[in-house]
ZARO-613518 format. One record per atom (N, C-alpha, C, CB): residue in one letter; atom name; x, y, z. Coordinates in steps of 0.05 Angstrom, whole numbers, plus 5000, padded with zeros to 4 digits. Glycine has a CB too. Example, Ala and Ser with C-alpha at 12.3 -4.5 7.8 and 13.67 -1.06 7.14 Angstrom:
BEGIN
REC   r    a     c1     c2     c3
REC   A    N   5264   4886   5156
REC   A   CA   5246   4910   5156
REC   A    C   5264   4934   5156
REC   A   CB   5226   4911   5181
REC   S    N   5257   4955   5142
REC   S   CA   5273   4979   5143
REC   S    C   5258   5001   5157
REC   S   CB   5282   4988   5114
//
This chain:
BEGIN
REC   r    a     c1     c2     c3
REC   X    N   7237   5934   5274
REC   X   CA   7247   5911   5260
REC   X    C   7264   5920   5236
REC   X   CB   7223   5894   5251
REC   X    N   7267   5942   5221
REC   X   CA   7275   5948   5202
REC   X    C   7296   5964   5209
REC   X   CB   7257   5956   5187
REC   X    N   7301   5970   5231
REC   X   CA   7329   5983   5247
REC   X    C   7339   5957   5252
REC   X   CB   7325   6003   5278
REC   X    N   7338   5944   5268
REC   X   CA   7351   5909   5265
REC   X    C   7360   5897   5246
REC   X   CB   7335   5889   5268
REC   X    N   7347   5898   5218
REC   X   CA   7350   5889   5194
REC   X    C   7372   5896   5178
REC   X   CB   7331   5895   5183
REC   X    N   7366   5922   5182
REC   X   CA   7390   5952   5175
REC   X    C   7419   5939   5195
REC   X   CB   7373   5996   5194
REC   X    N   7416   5934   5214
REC   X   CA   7438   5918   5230
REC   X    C   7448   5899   5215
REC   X   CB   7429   5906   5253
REC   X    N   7436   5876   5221
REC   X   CA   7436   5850   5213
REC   X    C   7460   5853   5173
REC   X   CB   7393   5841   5212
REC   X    N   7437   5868   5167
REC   X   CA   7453   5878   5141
REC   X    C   7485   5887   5133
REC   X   CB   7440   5899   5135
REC   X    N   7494   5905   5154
REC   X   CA   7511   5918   5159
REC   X    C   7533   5897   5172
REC   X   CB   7501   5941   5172
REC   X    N   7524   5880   5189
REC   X   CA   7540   5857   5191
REC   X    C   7550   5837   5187
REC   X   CB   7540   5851   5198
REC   X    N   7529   5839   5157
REC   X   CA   7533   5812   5148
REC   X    C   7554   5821   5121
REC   X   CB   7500   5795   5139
REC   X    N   7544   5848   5116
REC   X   CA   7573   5865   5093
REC   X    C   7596   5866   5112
REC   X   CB   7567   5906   5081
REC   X    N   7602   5876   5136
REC   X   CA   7623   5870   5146
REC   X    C   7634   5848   5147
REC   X   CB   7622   5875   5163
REC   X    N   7633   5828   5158
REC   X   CA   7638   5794   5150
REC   X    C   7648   5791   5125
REC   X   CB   7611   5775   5150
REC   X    N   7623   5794   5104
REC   X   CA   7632   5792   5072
REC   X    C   7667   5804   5072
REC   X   CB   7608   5816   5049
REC   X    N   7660   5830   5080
REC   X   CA   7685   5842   5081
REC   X    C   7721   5829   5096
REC   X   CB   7673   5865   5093
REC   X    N   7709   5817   5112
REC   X   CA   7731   5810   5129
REC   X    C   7737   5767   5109
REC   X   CB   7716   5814   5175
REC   X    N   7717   5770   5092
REC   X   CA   7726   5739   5083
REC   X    C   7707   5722   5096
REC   X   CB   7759   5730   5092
REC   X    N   7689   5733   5111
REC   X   CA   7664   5702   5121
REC   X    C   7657   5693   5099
REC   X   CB   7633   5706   5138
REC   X    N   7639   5675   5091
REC   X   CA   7617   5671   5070
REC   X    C   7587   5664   5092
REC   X   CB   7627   5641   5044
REC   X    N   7578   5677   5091
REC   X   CA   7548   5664   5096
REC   X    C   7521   5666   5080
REC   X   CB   7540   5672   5120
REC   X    N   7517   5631   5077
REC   X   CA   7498   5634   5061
REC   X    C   7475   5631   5067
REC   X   CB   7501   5623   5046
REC   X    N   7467   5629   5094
REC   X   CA   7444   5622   5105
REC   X    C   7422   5649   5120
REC   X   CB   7455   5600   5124
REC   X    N   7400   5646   5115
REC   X   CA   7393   5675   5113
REC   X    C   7393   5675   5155
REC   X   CB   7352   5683   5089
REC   X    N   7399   5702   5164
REC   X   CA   7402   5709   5196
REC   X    C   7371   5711   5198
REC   X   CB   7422   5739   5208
REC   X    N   7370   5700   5222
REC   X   CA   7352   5689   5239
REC   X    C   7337   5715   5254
REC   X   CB   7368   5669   5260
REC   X    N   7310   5731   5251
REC   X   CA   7303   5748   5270
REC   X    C   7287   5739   5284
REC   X   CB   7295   5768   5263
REC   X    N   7280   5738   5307
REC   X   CA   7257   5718   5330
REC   X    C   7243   5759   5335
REC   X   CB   7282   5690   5377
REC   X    N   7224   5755   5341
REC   X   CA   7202   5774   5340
REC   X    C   7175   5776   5351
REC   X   CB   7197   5776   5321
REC   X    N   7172   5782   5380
REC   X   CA   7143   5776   5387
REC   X    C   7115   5790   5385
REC   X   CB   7145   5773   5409
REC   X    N   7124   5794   5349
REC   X   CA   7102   5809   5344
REC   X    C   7084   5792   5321
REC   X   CB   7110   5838   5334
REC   X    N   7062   5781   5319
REC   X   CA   7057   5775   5301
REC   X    C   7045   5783   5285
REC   X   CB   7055   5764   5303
REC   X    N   7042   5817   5288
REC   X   CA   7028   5829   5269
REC   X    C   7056   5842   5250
REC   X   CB   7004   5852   5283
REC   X    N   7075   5854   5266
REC   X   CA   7099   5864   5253
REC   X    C   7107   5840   5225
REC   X   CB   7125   5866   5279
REC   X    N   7116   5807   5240
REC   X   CA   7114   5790   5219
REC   X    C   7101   5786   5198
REC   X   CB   7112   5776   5225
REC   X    N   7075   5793   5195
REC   X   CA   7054   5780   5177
REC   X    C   7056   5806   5156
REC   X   CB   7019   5772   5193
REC   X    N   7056   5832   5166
REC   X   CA   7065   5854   5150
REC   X    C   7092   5856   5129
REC   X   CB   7069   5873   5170
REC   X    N   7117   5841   5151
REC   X   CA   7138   5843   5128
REC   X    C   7145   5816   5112
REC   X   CB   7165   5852   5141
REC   X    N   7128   5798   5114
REC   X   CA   7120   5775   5093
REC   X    C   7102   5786   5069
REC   X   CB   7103   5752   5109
REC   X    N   7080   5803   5073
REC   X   CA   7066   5808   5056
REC   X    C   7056   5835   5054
REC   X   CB   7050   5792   5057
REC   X    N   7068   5851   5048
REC   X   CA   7079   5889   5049
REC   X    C   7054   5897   5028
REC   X   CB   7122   5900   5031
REC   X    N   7020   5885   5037
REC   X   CA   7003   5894   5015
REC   X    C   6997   5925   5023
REC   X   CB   6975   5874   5012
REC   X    N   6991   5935   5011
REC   X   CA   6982   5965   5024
REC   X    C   6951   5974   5036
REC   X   CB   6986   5986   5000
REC   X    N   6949   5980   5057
REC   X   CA   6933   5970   5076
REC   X    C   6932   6012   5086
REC   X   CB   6950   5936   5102
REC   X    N   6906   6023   5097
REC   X   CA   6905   6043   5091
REC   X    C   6927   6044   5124
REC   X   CB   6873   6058   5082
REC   X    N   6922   6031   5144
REC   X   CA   6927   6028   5175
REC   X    C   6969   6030   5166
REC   X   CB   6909   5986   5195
REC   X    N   6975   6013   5147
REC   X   CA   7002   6008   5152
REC   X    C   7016   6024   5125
REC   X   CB   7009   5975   5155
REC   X    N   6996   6051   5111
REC   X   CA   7022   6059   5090
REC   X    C   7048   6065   5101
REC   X   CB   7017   6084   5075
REC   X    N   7048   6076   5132
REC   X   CA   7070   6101   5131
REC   X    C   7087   6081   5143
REC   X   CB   7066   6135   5149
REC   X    N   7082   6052   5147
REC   X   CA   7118   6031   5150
REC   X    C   7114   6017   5118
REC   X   CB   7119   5993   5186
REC   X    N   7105   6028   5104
REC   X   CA   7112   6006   5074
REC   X    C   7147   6013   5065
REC   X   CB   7085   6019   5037
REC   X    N   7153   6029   5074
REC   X   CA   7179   6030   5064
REC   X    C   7200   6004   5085
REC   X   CB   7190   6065   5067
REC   X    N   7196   6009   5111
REC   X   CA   7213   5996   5128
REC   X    C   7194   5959   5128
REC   X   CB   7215   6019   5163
REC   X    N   7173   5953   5122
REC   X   CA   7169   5929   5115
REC   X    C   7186   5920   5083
REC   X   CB   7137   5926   5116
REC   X    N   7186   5932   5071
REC   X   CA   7185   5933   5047
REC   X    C   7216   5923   5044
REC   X   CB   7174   5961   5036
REC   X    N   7234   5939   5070
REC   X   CA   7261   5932   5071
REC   X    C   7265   5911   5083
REC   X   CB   7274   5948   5081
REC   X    N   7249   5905   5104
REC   X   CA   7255   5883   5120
REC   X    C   7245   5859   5096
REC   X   CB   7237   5884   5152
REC   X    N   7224   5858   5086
REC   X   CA   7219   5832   5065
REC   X    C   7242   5823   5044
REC   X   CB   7193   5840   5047
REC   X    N   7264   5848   5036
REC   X   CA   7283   5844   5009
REC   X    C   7301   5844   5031
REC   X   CB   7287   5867   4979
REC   X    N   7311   5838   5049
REC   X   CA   7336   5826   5052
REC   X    C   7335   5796   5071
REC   X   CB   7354   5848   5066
REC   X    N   7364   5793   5075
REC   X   CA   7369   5768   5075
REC   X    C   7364   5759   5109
REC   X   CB   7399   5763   5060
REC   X    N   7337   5761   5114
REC   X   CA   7331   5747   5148
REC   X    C   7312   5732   5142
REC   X   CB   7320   5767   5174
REC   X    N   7309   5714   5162
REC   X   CA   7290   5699   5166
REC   X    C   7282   5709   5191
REC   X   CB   7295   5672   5164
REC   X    N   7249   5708   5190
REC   X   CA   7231   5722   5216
REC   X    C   7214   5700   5226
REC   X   CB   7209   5750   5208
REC   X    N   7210   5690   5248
REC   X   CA   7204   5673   5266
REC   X    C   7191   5687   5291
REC   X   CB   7228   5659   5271
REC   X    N   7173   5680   5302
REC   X   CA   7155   5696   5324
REC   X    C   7165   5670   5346
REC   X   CB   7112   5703   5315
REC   X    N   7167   5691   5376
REC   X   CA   7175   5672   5398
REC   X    C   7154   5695   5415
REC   X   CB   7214   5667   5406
REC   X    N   7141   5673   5436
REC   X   CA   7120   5691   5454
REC   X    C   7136   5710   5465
REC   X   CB   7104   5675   5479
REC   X    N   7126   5733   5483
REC   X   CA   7139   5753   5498
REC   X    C   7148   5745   5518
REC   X   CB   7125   5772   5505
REC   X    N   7135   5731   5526
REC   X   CA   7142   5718   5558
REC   X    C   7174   5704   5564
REC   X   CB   7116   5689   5565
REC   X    N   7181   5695   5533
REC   X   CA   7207   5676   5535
REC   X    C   7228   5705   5526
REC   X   CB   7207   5643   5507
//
């Protein structure tokens, strides 16, 4: 998720760059709902230190995360 983000990021400075404006935060759909609940609330947990950096990134930028089952 935080390689996505790192995307998402990078495209949205490109855009900036080319003259888009967007102000609305990009949309990540995610069928994890443990990944989600982690980069909403990046507490430190002994199971999840070694992603506190890549939650930590995914929570300060500009996505919105939304869970969709696997199946779809």
């Amino acid at each position: 998720m935080a390689l996505l983000t790192a995307e998402v990021t990078w495209l949205r400075w490109l855009l900036a760059d080319f003259g888009v404006s967007i102000t609305t935060p990009t949309l990540v759909l995610s069928g994890s709902i443990g990944a989600i609940s982690v980069a909403h609330d990046p507490v430190k947990h002994e199971l999840t230190k070694h992603i506190g950096v890549d939650a930590f990134y995914t929570c300060a930028q500009v996505v919105a995360l939304q869970y969709v089952p696997s199946d779809l």
